[in-house]
C-alpha positions in Angstrom: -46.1 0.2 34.5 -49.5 0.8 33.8 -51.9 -1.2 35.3 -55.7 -1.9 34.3 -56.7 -2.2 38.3 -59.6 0.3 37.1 -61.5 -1.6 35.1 -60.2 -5.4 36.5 -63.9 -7.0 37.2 -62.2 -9.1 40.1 -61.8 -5.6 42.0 -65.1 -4.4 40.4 -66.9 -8.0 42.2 -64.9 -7.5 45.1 -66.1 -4.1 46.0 -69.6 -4.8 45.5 -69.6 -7.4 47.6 -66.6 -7.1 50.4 -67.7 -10.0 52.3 -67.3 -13.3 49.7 -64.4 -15.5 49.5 -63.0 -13.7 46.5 -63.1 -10.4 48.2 -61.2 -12.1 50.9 -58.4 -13.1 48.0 -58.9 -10.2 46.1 -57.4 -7.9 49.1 -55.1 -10.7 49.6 -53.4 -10.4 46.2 -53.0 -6.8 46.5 -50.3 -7.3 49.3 -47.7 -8.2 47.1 -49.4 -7.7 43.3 -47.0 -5.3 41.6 -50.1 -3.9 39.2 -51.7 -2.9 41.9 -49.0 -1.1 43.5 -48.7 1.1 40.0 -52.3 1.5 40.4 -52.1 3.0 43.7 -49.1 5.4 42.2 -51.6 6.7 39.3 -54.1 7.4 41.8 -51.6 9.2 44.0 -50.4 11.0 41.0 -53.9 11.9 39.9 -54.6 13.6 43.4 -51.2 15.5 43.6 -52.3 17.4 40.5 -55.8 17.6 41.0 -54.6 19.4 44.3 
């Protein structure tokens, strides 16, 4: 699954400003949000071969 958590403005939003009430539901939804869990295996991919 590929996901498109890189360039999601939600996450974009939520980073600049980690304190708001969408931040707050932002991290939420990345408990149990299956994009996000692909993203997290790209970016864990990425650093295994950059290694």
């Amino acid at each position: 699954m590929e996901s498109k958590c890189a360039t999601c403005p939600m996450r974009k939003k939520a980073e600049e400003n980690p304190h708001t009430f969408k931040a707050r539901l932002w991290r939420w939804h990345t408990k149990w949000c299956p994009g996000w869990k692909a993203y997290q295996r790209e970016l864990a991919a990425q650093q295994s071969r950059e290694v």
